[in-house]
C-alpha positions as CSV (number, residue, x, y, z in Angstrom):
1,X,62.8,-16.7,10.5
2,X,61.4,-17.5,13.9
3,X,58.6,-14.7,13.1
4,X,57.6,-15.9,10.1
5,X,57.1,-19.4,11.5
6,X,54.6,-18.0,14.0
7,X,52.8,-15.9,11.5
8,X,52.3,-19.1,9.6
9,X,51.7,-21.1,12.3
10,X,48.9,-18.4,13.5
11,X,47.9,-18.3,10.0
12,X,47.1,-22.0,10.0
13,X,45.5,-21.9,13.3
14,X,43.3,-19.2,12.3
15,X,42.3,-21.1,9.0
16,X,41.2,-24.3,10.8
17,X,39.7,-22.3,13.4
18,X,37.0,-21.0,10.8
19,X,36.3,-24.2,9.2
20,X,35.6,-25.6,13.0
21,X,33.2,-22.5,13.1
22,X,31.1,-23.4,10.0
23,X,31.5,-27.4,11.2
24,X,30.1,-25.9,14.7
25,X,27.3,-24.1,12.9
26,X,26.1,-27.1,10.8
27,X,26.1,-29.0,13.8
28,X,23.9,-27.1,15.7
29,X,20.3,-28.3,17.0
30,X,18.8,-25.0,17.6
31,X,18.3,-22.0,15.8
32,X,18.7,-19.7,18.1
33,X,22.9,-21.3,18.6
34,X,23.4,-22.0,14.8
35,X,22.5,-18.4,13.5
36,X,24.8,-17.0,16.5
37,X,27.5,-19.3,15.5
38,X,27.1,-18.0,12.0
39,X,26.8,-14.4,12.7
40,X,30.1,-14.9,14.5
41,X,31.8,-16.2,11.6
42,X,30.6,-15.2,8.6
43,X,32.8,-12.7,7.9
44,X,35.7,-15.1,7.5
45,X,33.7,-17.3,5.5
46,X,33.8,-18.9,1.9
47,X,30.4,-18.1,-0.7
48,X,30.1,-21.8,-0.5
49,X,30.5,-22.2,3.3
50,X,28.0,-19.0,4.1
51,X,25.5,-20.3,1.6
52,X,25.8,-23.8,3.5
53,X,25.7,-22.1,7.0
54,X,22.4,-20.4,5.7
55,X,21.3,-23.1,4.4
56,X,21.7,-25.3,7.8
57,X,19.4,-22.1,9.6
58,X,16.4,-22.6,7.0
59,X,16.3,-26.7,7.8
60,X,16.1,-25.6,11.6
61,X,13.6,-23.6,10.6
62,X,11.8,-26.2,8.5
63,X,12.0,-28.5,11.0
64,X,9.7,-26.8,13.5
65,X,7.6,-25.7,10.7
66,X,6.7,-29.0,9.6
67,X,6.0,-30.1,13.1
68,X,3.9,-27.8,14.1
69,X,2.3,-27.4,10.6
70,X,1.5,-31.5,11.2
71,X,0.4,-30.9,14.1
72,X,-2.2,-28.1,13.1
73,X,-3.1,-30.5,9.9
74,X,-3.9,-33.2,12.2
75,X,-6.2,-31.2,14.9
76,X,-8.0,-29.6,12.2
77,X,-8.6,-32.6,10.6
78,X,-10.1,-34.5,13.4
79,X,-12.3,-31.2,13.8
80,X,-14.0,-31.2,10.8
81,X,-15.0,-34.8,11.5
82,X,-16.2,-33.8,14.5
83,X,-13.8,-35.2,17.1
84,X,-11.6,-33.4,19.3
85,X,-7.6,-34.1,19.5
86,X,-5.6,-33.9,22.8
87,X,-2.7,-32.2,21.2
88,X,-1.8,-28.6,20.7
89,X,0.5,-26.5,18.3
90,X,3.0,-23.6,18.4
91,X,1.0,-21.6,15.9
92,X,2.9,-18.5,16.1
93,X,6.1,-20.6,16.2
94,X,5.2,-21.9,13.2
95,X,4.5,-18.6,11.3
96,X,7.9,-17.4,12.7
97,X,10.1,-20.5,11.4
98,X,8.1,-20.0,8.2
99,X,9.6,-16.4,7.6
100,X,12.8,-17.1,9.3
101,X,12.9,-20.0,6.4
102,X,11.9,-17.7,3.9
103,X,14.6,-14.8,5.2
104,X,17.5,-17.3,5.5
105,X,16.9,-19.2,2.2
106,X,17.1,-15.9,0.2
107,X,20.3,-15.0,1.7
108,X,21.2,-18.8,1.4
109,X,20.4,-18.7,-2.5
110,X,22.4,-14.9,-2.6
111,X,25.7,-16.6,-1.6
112,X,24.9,-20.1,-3.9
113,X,24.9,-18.1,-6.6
114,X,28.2,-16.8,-6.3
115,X,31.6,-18.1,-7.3
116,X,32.9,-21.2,-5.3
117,X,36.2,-21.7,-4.9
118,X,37.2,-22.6,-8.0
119,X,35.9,-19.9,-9.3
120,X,32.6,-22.2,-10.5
121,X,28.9,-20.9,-10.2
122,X,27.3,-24.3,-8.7
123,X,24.4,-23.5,-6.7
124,X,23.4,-26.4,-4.6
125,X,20.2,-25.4,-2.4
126,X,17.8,-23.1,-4.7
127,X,15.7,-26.0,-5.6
128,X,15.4,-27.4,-2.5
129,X,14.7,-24.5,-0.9
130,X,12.1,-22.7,-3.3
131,X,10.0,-26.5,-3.5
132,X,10.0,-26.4,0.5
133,X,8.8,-22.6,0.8
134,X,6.4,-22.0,-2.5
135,X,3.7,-24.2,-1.8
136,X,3.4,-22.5,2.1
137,X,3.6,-18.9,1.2
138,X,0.0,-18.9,2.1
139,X,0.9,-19.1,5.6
140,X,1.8,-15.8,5.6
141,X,-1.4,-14.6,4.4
142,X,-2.9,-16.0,7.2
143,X,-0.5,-14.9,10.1
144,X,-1.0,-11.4,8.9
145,X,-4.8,-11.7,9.0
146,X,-4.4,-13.4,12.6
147,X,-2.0,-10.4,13.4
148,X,-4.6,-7.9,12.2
149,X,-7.4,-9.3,14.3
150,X,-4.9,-9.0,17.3
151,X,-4.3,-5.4,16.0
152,X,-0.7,-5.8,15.5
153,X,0.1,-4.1,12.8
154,X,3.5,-3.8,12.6
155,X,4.1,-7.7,13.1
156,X,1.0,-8.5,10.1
157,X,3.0,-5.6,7.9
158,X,5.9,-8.0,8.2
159,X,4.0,-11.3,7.3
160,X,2.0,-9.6,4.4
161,X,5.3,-8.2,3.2
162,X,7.0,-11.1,2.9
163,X,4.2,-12.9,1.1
164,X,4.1,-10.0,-2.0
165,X,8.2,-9.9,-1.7
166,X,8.7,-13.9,-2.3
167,X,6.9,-13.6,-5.5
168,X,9.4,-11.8,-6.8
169,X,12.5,-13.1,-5.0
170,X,15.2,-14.8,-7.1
171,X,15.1,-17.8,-5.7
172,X,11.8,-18.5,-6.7
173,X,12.4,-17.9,-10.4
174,X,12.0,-21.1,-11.4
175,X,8.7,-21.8,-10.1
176,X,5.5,-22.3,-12.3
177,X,3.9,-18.8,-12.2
178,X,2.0,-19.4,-15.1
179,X,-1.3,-19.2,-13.3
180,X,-2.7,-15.6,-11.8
181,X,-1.8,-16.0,-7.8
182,X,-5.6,-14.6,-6.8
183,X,-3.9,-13.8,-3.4
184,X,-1.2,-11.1,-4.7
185,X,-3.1,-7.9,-5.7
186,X,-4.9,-7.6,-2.7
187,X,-2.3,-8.8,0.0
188,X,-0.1,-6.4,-1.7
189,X,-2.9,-3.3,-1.3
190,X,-3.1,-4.4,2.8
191,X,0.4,-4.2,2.6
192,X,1.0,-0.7,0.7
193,X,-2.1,0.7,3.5
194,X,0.3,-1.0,6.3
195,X,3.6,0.8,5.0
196,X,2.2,4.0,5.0
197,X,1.4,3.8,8.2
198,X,4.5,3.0,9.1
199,X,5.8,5.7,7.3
200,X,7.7,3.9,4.6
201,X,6.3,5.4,1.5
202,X,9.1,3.6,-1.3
203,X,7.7,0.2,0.4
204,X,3.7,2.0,0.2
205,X,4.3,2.9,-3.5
206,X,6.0,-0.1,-4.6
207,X,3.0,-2.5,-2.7
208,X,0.5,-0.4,-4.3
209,X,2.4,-0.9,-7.7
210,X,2.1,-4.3,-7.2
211,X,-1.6,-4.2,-7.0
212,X,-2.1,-2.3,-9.8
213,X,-0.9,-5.0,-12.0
214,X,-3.7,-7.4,-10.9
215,X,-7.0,-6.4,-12.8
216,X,-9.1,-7.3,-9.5
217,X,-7.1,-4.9,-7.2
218,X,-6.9,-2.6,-9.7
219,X,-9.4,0.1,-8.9
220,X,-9.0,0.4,-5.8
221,X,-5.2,0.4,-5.7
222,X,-5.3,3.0,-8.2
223,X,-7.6,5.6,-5.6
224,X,-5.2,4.0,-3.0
225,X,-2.0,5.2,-5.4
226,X,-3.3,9.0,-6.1
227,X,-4.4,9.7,-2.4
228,X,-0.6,8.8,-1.3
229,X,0.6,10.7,-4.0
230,X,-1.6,13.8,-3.0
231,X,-0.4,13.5,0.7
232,X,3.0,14.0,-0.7
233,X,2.7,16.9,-1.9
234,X,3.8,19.6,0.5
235,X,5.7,21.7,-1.5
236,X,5.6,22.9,-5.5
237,X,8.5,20.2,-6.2
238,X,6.3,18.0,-4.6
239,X,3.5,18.9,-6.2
240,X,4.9,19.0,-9.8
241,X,6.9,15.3,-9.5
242,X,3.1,14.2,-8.7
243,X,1.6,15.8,-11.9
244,X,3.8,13.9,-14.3
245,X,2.8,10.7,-12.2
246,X,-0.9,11.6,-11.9
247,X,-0.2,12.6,-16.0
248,X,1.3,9.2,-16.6
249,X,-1.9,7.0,-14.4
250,X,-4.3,9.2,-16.9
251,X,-2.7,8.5,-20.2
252,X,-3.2,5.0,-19.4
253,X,-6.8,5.5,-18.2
254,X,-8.4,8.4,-19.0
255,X,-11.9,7.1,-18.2
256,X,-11.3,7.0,-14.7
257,X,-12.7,9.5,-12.2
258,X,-10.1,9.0,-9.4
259,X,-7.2,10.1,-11.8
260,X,-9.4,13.0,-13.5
261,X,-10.3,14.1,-10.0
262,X,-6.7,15.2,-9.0
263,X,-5.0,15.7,-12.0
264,X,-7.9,18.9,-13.0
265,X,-7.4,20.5,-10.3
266,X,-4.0,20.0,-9.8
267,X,-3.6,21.8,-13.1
268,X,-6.0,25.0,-11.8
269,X,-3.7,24.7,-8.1
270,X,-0.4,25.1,-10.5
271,X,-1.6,27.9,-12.8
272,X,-1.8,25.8,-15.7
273,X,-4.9,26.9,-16.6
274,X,-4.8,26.0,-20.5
275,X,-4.4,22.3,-19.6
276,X,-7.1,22.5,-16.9
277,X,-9.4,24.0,-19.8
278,X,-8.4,21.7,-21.9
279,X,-8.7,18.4,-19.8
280,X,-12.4,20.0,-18.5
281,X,-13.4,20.2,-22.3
282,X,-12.1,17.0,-23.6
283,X,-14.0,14.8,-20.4
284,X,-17.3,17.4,-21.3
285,X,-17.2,17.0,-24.5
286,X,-17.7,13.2,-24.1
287,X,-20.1,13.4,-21.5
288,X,-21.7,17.1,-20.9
289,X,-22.5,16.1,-17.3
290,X,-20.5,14.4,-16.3
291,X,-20.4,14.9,-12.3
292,X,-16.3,15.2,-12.2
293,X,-15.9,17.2,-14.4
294,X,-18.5,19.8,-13.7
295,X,-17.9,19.7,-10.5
296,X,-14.1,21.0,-10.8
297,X,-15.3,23.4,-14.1
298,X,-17.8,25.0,-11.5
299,X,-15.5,25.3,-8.8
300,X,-12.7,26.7,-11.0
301,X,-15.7,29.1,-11.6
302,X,-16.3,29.3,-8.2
303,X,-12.6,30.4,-7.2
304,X,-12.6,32.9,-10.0
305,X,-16.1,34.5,-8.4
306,X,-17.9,34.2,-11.5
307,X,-21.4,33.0,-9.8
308,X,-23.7,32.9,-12.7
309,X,-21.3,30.2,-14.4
310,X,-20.7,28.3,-11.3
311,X,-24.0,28.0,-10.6
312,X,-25.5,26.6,-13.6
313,X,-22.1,24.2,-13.6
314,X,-22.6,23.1,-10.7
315,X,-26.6,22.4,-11.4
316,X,-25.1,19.9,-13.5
317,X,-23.2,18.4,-10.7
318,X,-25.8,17.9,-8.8
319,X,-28.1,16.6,-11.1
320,X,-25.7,13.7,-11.8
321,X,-25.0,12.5,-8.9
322,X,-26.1,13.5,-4.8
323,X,-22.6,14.7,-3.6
324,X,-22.4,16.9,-0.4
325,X,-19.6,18.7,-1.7
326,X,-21.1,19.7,-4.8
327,X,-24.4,20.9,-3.3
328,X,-21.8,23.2,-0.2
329,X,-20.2,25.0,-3.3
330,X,-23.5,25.0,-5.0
331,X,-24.8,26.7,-1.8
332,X,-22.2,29.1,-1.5
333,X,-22.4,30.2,-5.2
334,X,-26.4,31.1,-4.1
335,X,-25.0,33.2,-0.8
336,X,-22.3,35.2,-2.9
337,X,-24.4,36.0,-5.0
338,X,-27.3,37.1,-3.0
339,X,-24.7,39.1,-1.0
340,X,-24.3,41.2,-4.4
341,X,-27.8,42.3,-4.8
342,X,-30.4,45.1,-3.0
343,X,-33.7,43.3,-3.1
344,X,-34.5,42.1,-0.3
345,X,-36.9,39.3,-2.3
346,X,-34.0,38.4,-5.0
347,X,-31.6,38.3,-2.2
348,X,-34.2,36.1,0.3
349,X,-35.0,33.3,-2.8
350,X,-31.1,32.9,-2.9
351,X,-30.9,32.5,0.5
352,X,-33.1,30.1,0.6
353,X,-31.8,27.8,-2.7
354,X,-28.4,27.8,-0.6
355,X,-30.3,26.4,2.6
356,X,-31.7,23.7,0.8
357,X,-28.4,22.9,-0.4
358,X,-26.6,22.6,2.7
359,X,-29.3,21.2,4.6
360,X,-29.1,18.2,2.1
361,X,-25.4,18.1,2.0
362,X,-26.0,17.7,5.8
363,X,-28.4,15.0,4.9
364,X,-25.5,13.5,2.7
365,X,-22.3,14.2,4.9
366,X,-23.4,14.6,8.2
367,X,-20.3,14.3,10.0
368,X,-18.4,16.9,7.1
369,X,-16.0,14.6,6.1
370,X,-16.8,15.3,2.7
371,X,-17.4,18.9,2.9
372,X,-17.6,22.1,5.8
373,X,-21.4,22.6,5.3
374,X,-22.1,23.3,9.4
375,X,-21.0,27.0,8.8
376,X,-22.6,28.0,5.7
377,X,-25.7,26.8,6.9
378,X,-26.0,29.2,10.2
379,X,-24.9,32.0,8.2
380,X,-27.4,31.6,5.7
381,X,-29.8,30.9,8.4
382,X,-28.8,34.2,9.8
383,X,-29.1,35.8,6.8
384,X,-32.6,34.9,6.2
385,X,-33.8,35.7,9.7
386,X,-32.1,39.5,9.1
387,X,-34.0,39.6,6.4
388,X,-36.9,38.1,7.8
389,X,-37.1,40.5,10.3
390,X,-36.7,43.3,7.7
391,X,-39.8,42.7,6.7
């Protein structure tokens, strides 16, 4: 009897123990004490009473924000009518409590949506908390273009982040979203370019999603979405989980060049020649020279060492459109074929048609980051001086 007695007894202590914890917590002045009093007692805590703990970290947070945010309003303000003010502001402080608000309220509104209790689903805090955070989401725009100037890229990763996440979060739900937020597409490219430089490729594809569905990012997110698909592919399973992704981006848009420029020859790298042929005619058959896909017909042409065909297909390529790559395989098709012949004068005009083409891709590319043109140039130099001095 005497041992169940203390078992209640410690039961009892331990229960008002807790509740003093989440008292303690709500009573706090400063963050950095009420999110250590929390973290010590959350485990032992109610939905209701974690949601209110959570809850008491993002009005800490709120309160610095709105003084310093004052603050800044106030300085700026005199500036632009051309006075100077005496007082100063915590801007990174203020960025911080902004995302330490945004951080906490989600977590806040996790728990508020939960059962209470009794077993009830009352949430008290969403409102509040969405009407205190939408409207300054912008702030985080402009800590991670301040971040970026300081070339920090891991902290302005985290503020453009959080900026593309909120938009989505539950607890903003019930905000107004009817108008096009002109900010999203392109904070959410920056952020997809920061991820993969982190190495976080879900968070790099799922940013670059994002941007995709916002007509003025889309173009670029979508050459920004196939080049991180192509660096993933480093083995054939690689390689075929990005066809039927490169497959799917075409069927939606088969007018564009990015997608057409990886999925053809990703076809000819896999051996699936028939759909390479069959991709090359379709895009010719709209457009005969069209740059693209000449460009991958002649180097498929190329590959297979038929030079006659590549050459006039790449002709094609060039016409259309100045490209240093085109004119190096161009170039190369002319050396080949020279290489196949026994006069000296066929062999020489060759030579020289392939010189003029790497001499302009040179013109075009010249620090080769489009194509190798450095060393089929001296070689066909070479050549011609052999033969040159042949004669």
């Amino acid at each position: 009897m005497k041992k169940l007695f203390v078992a209640a007894l410690l039961a009892v202590t331990a229960t008002s123990a807790f509740a003093q914890d989440i008292k303690t917590v709500l009573k706090a002045k400063d963050y950095a004490e009420a999110q250590s009093g929390l973290n010590a007692c959350l485990s032992s805590l109610s939905n209701e009473d974690k949601a209110k703990g959570y809850n008491k970290l993002v009005d800490i947070s709120f309160d610095k924000f709105n003084k310093e945010n004052a603050a800044s309003v106030e300085i700026q303000t005199l500036e632009q009518m051309g006075q100077k003010s005496d007082k100063t502001y915590d801007k990174q402080g203020m960025f911080d409590a902004l995302l330490n608000g945004l951080n906490n309220a989600i977590e806040c509104d996790k728990y508020d949506q939960l059962p209470n209790a009794k077993g009830k689903v009352a949430p008290k805090f969403r409102k509040k908390n969405a009407n205190r955070i939408w409207p300054n989401r912008i702030q985080f725009v402009i800590a991670g273009q301040d971040c970026l100037q300081g070339d920090d890229q891991t902290v302005a990763y985290k503020y453009f982040a959080a900026y593309v996440d909120s938009y989505t979060a539950p607890l903003f739900a019930d905000m107004d979203k009817s108008a096009r937020d002109e900010y999203l597409g392109n904070v959410a490219l920056i952020a997809a370019r920061l991820a993969y430089q982190l190495k976080d490729m879900d968070k790099a594809n799922l940013y670059c999603d994002v941007a995709l569905n916002d007509t003025a990012s889309y173009k670029e997110a979508l050459g920004v979405k196939v080049a991180f698909m192509q660096q993933e592919m480093k083995t054939k399973e690689d390689s075929l989980r990005c066809l039927k992704n490169v497959e799917a981006l075409y069927l939606k848009d088969k007018e564009n060049e990015s997608i057409f420029s990886v999925l053809a020859p990703l076809y000819g790298a896999l051996g699936m020649q028939d759909k390479q042929d069959a991709i090359l005619a379709e895009r010719l058959a709209a457009n005969p020279n069209d740059f693209m896909a000449n460009l991958v017909k002649g180097q498929a042409q190329m590959n297979a060492t038929k030079w006659d065909e590549a050459i006039a297909t790449l002709q094609k390529a060039v016409v259309a459109k100045d490209d240093a790559l085109a004119l190096t395989f161009l170039g190369f098709c002319y050396n080949n074929k020279a290489a196949q012949l026994q006069d000296a004068a066929q062999m020489k005009s060759l030579f020289e048609q392939a010189k003029q083409c790497f001499e302009k891709a040179r013109d075009l590319d010249p620090g080769q980051q489009r194509a190798n043109w450095s060393y089929m140039l001296d070689n066909t130099n070479y050549n011609l001086e052999r033969l040159n001095g042949a004669n």
